[in-house]
C-alpha positions in Angstrom: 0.0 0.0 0.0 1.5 3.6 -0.7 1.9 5.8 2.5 0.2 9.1 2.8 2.9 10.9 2.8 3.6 9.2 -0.7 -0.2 10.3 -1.8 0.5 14.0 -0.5 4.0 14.5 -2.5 2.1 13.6 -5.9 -0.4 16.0 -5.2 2.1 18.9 -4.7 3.4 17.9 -7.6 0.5 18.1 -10.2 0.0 21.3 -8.4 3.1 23.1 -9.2 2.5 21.4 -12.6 -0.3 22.8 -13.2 0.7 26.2 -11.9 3.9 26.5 -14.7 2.2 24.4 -17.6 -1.3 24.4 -16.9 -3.9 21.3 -16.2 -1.7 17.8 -16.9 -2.9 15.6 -19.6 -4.7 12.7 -18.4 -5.0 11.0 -22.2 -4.7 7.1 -22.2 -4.7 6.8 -18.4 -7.8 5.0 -18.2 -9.1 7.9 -15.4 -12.4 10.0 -16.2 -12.5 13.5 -15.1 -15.6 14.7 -12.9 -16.3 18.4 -11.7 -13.5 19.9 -13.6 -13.9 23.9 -13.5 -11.5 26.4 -15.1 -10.9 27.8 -11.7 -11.9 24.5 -9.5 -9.6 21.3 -8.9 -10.2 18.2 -10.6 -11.0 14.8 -9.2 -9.8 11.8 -11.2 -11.8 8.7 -10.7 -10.5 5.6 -11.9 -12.8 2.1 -12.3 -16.1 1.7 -11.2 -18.1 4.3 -9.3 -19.9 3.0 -6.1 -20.7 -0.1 -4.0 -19.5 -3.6 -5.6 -22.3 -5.7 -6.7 -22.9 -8.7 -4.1 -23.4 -12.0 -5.7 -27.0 -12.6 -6.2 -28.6 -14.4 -2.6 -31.3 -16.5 -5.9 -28.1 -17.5 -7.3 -26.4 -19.0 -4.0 -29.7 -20.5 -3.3 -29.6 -22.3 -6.6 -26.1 -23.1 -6.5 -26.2 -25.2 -2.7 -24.6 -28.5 -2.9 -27.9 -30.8 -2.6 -27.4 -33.6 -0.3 -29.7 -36.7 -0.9 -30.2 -39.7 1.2 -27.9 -43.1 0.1 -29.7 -45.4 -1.5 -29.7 -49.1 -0.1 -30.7 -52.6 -1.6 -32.9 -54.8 0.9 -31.8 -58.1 0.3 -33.8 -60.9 2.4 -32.0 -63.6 4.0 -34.5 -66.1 4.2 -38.3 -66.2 3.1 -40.7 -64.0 4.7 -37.4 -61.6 6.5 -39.5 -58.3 5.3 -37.1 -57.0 3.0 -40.1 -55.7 0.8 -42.3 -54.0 3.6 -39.1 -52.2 4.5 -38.2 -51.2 1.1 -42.0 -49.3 1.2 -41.5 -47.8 4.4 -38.1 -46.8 4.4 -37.6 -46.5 0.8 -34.4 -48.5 -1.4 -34.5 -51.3 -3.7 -36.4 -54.6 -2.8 -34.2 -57.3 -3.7 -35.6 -60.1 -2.5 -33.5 -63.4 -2.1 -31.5 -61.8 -5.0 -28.6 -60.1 -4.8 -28.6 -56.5 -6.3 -27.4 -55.9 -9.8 -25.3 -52.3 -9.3 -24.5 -52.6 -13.3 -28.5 -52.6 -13.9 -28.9 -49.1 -11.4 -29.1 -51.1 -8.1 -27.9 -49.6 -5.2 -24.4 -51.2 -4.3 -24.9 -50.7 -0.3 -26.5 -53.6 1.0 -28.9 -54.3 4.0 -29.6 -58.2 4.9 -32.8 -58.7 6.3 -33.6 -61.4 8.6 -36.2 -62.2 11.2 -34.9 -62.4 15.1 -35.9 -66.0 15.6 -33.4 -69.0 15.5 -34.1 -70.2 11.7 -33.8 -66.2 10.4 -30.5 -65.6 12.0 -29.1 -68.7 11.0 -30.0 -67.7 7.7 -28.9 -64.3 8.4 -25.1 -65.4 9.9 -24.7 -67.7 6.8 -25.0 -64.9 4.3 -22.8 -62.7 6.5 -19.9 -65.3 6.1 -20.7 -65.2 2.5 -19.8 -61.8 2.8 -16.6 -62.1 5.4 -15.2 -64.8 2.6 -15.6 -62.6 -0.3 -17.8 -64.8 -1.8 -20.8 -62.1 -2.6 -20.6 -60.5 -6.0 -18.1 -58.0 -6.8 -19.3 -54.3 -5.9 -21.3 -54.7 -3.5 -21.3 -53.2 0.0 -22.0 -55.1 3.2 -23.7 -51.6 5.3 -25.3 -53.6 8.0 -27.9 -56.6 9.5 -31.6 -55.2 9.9 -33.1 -57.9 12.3 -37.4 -58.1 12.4 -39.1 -59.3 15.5 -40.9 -62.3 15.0 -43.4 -61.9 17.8 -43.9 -59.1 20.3 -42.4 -59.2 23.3 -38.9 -59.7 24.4 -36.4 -61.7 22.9 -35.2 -65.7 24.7 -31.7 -64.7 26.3 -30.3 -67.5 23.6 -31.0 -65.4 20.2 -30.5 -62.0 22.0 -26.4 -63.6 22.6 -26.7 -64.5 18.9 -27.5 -61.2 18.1 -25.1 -59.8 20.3 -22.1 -61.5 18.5 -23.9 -61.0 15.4 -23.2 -57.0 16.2 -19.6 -57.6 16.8 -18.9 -58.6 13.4 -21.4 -56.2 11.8 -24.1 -52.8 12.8 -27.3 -54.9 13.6 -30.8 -52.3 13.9 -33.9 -53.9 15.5 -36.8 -53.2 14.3 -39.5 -54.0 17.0 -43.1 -56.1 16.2 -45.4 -54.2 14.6 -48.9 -55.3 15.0 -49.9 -52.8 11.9 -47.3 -54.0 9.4 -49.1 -57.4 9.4 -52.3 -56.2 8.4 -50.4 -54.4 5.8 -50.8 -51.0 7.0 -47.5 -49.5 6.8 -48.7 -45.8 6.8 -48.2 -45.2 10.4 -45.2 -43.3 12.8 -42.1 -45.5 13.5 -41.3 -46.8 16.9 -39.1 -44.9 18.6 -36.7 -48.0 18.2 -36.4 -47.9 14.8 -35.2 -44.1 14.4 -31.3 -45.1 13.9 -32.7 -46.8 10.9 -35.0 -44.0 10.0 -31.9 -41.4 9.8 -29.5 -44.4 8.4 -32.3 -44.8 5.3 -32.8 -40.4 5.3 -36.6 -41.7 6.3 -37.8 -38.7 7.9 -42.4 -39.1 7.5 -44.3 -41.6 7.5 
């Protein structure tokens, strides 16, 4: 930045200049001249006169990064797991007993489904070691175990070990029993159990 003093020197000088050889030539300079007089000073204003323009609050609007939800594939470990009532109220792709074809625009993040009695998590730890061997079709992504209550009420002390070491290996959510889901209404609020799956999924009404 120049000093003051610096400023202060030049103006002296165009002063003096203009005293002995009258007003200096400002041709080519790029500066316009504003209230010039023949007796009065002149002020020399170079660029643009005023406040700079601020970027357009519509355009940042428009231009925010839009952050959607990830996209999972249900795949069911056994028959009747749930995978396709939890695909409608959670939203993803219903892959059934299938696994997901990322190539044909399914999502690559998996979710095994399996019901919390013994049959469904046998079922559900041998597709798990399918996984842990790197036997499971190349692309996809093991996210986690989503384990349906088979009846209401708590779980024998057996299967809630199982799903304990289960959840070492893996992220297990519970979803509880849902009375309404087997009448097929599935408009209803979630538990409050099932809300780490809700924000997992970006499920956020029912």
């Amino acid at each position: 930045m120049q000093g003051i003093e610096g400023v202060a020197m030049r103006t002296n000088e165009r002063v003096a200049a203009r005293g002995s050889e009258g007003a200096p030539s400002h041709a080519g300079d790029g500066a316009a001249p504003y209230g010039n007089g023949p007796d009065g000073p002149e002020i020399w204003i170079r660029g643009a006169v005023g406040e700079p323009e601020q970027p357009s609050r519509r355009y940042e609007e428009d231009h925010r990064p839009v952050v959607q939800a990830r996209q999972f594939s249900w795949v069911a470990t056994h028959g009747g797991a749930g995978s396709s009532t939890l695909a409608t109220v959670f939203g993803g792709h219903d892959a059934g007993r299938d696994w997901p074809r990322p190539d044909r625009g399914d999502p690559a993040s998996v979710l095994l489904v399996g019901r919390t009695h013994a049959a469904g998590l046998d079922a559900v730890s041998h597709t798990l070691d399918i996984f842990r061997r790197g036997d499971a079709p190349p692309g996809l992504d093991l996210d986690a175990i989503v384990l349906v209550a088979d009846a209401p009420g708590r779980l024998p002390r057996q299967l809630a070990q199982r799903i304990k070491v289960i959840n070492s290996v893996v992220d297990v959510y519970r979803v509880p029993w849902m009375p309404a889901w087997r009448t097929g209404d599935l408009t209803g609020p979630l538990p409050r159990e099932a809300a780490s799956l809700a924000r997992l999924t970006g499920r956020t009404a029912p």
